[in-house]
N, C-alpha and C positions, 0 to 999 in steps of 0.2 A: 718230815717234809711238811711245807706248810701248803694247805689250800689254794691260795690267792695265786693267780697263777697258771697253776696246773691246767693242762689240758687234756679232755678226757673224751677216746672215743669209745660209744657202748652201740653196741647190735646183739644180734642175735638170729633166733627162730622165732615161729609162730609159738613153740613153747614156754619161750623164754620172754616173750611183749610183757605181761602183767610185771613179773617182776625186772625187765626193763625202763617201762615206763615210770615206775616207782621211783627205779635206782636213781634215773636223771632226776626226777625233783627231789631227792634226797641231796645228792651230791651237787644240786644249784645251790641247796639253802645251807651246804656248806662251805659255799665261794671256790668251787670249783669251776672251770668251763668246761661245760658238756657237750659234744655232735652225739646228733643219735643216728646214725647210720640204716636202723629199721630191722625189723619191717614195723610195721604201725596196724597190723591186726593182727587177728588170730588163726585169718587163714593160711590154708600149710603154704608153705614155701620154703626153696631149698637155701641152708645158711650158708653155703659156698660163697653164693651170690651179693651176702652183707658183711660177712668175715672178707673177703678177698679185696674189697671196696678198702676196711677198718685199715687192714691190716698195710696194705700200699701207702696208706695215709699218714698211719703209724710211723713206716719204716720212712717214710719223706720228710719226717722231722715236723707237721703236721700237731703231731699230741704227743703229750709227756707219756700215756698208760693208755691201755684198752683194758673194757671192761665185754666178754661176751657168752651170751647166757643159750643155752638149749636145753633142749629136756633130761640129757644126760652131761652134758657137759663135753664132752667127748667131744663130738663131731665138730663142734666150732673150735676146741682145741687143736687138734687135728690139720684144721684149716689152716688157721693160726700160723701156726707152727711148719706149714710150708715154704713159710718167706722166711729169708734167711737172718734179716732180722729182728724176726721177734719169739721169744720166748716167753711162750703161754702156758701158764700152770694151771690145770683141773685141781681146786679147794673145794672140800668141804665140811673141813673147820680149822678155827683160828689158828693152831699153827701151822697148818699146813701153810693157811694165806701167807703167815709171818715168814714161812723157811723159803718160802718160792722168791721173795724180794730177797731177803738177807742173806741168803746161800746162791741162788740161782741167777740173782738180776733180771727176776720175769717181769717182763716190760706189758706183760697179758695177763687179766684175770678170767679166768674161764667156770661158770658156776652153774652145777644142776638141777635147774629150779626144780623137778619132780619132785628130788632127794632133798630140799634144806628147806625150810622155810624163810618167808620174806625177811624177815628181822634177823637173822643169820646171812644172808646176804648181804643184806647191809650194813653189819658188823663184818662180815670178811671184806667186804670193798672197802672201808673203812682201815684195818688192818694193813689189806695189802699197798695201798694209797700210802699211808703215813709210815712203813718200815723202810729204816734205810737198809741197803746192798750194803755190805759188812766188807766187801773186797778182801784184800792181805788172800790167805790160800785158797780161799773161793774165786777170785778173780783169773789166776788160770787155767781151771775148769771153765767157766765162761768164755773164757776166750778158744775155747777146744769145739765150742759147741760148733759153731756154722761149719757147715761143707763146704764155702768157697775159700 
């Protein structure tokens, strides 16, 4: 997939701002388009409130991928993954990022900044960004996924 183009929303927690803030200028200075959904400090706040924002945004055809970051990853997954949809994969390393696009069609990257470092981040957004969905018998698994 190429860059130019793309549209990319990233949020998160107060856990996940430093390597938030990061990812967007990372993924600007590769001709991405980035929303940053928030939050913009470090004080706590609950991710419900910037995943459910992402994720509505997502599903409206809005952004090509969401990127979203918390301390464990988990809980903005979680979030995620209540809208019907979007399928959001918790990575924390490269193949995982590469199987959750190529097998799953995750349209969410979900990453736990406690657990990886910044530059592993950036390589998996990277990763998951540029693998294509492989379709053929993964593609009716995907289509199994939503409940409605």
């Amino acid at each position: 997939m190429e860059a130019m183009g793309l549209r990319i929303a990233i949020g998160g927690d107060h856990a996940g701002v430093g390597y938030k803030e990061q990812l967007h200028q990372h993924l600007l200075s590769l001709g991405y388009q980035v929303q940053d959904f928030g939050p913009v400090t470090t004080a706590s706040v609950d991710y419900p409130d910037y995943v459910h924002p992402l994720s509505k945004a997502l599903e409206a055809g809005e952004f090509d991928f969401g990127i979203v970051i918390c301390g464990s990853g988990n809980g903005v997954a979680i979030t995620a993954n209540k809208h019907q949809g979007i399928r959001a994969a918790l990575c924390w390393n490269e193949e995982l990022a590469a199987l959750a696009r190529q097998h799953n069609d995750a349209n969410v990257l979900a990453l736990p900044a406690r657990f990886i470092t910044y530059e592993l981040a950036a390589r998996l957004a990277e990763i998951f960004l540029t693998t294509p969905f492989e379709g053929g018998r993964h593609q009716n698994r995907v289509n199994k996924i939503a409940c409605s």
